[in-house]
GUTORBA-812430 format. One record per residue (C-alpha): residue number from 1; residue in three letters; z, y, x. Coordinates in steps of 0.02 Angstrom, whole numbers, padded with zeros to 5 digits. Each point is the difference from the previous one (the first is absolute). Example, Ala and Ser with C-alpha at 12.3 -4.5 7.8 and 13.67 -1.06 7.14 Angstrom:
BEGIN
+-----+--------+--------+--------+--------+
! num ! residu !     zz !     yy !     xx !
+-----+--------+--------+--------+--------+
!   1 !    ALA !  00390 ! -00225 !  00615 !
!   2 !    SER ! -00033 !  00172 !  00069 !
+-----+--------+--------+--------+--------+
% end
This chain:
BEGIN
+-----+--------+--------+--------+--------+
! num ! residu !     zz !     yy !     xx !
+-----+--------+--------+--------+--------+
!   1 !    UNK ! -00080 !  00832 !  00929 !
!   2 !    UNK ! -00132 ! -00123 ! -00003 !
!   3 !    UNK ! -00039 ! -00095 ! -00174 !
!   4 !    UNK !  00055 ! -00179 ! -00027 !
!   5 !    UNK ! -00087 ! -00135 ! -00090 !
!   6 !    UNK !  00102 ! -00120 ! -00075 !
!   7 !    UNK ! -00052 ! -00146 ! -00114 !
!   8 !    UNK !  00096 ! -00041 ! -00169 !
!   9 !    UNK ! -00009 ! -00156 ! -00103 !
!  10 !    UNK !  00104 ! -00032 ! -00164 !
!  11 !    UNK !  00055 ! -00176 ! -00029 !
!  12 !    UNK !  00091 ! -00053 ! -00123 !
!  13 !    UNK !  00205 ! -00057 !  00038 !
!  14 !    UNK !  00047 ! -00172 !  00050 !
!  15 !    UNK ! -00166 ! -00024 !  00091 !
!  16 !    UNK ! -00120 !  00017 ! -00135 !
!  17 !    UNK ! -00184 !  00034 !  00018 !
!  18 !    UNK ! -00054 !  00156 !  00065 !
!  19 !    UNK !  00001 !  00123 ! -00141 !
!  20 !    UNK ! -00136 !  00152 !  00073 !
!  21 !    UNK ! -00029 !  00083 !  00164 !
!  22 !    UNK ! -00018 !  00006 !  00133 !
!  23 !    UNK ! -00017 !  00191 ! -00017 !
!  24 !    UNK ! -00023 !  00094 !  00162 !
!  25 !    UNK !  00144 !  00153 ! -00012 !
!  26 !    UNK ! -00020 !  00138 !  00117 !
!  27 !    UNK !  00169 !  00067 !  00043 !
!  28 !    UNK !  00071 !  00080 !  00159 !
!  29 !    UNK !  00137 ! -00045 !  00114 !
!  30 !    UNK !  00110 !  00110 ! -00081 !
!  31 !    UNK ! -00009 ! -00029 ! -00184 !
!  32 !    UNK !  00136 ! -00138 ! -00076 !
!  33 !    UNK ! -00045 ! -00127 ! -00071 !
!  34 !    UNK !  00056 !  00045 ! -00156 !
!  35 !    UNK ! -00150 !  00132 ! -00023 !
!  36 !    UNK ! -00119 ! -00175 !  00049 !
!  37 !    UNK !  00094 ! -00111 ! -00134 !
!  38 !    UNK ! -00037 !  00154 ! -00126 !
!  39 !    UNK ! -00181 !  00021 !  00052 !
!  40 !    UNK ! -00031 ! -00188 ! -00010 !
!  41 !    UNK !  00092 ! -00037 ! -00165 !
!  42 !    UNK ! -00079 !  00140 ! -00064 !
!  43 !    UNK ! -00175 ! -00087 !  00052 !
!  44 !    UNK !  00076 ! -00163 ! -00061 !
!  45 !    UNK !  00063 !  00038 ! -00176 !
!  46 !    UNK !  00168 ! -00076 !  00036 !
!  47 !    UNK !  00183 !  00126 !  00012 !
!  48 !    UNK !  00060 !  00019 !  00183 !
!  49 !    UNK !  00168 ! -00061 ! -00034 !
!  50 !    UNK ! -00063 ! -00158 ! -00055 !
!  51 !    UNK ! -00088 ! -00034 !  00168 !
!  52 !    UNK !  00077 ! -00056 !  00160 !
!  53 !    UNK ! -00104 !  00004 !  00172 !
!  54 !    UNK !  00005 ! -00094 !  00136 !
!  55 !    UNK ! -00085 ! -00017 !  00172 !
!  56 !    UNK ! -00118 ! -00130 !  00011 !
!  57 !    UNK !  00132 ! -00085 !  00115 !
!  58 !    UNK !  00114 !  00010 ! -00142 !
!  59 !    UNK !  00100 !  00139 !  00054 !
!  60 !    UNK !  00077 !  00088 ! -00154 !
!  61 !    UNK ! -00053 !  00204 !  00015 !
!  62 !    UNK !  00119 !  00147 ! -00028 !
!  63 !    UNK ! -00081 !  00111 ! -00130 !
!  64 !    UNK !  00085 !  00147 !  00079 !
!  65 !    UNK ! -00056 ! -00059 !  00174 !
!  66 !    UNK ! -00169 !  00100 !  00090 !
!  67 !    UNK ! -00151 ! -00092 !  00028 !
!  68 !    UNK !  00048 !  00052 !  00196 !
!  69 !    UNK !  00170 ! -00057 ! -00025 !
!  70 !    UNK ! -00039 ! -00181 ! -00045 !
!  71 !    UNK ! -00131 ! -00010 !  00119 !
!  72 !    UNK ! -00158 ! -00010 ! -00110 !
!  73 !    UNK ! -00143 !  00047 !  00059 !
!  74 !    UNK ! -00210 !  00003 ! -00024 !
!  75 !    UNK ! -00023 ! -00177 ! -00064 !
!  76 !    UNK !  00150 ! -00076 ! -00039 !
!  77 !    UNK !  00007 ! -00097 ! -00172 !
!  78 !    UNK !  00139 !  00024 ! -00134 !
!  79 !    UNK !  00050 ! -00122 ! -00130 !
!  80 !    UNK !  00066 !  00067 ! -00162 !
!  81 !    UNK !  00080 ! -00121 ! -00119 !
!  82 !    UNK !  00019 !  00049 ! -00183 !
!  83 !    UNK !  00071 ! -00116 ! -00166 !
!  84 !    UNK ! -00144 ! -00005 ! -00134 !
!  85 !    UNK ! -00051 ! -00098 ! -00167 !
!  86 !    UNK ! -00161 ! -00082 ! -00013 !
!  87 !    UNK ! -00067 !  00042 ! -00176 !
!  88 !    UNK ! -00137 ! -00161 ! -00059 !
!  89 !    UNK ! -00100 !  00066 ! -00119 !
!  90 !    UNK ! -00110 ! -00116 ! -00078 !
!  91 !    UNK ! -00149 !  00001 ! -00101 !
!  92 !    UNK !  00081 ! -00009 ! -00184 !
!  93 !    UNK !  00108 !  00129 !  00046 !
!  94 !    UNK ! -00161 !  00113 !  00093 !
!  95 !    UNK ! -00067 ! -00040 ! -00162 !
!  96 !    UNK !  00142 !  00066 ! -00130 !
!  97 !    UNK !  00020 !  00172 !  00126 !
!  98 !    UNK ! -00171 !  00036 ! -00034 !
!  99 !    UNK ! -00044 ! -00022 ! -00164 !
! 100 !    UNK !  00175 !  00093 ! -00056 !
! 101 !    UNK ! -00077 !  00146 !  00109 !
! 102 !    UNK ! -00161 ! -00034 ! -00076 !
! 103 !    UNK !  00058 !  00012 ! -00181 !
+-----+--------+--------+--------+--------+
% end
């Protein structure tokens, strides 16, 4: 079976900014895409069941469907989508973390 190269990118939900990615994943037609979302999460740092992927034409994916099966194939782009917090840290706080390390 030949390989297939598809391209990831995490955003965050409700149409945030792009979180990382794209990362190219080489898969083959006959993997699910289940064994993608683990490989990219893994890659990402975020927990599969927290991420949902789409097509880039918005098409929500079946985790238990095949690459061949939804019809992906060398090029395509996926969209994952994935709740997060952004953490502010500022300076003072920088500051406090490392001289309690420090000390």
């Amino acid at each position: 079976m030949p390989d297939v190269l598809l391209a990831v990118t995490l955003f965050g939900s409700g149409g945030s900014p792009q979180l990382c990615g794209p990362a190219m994943v080489k898969t083959t037609p006959a993997h699910q895409l289940r064994r993608i979302i683990g490989c990219f999460c893994r890659w990402a740092g975020v927990q599969p069941e927290s991420v949902v992927f789409h097509s880039v034409d918005g098409r929500a994916l079946t985790p238990e469907a095949t690459v061949a099966e939804l019809s992906l194939s060398s090029g395509h782009a996926i969209t994952a989508a994935a709740a997060f917090t952004l953490l502010d840290v500022e300076d003072s706080e920088l500051a406090a973390l490392t001289s309690g390390l420090m000390g």
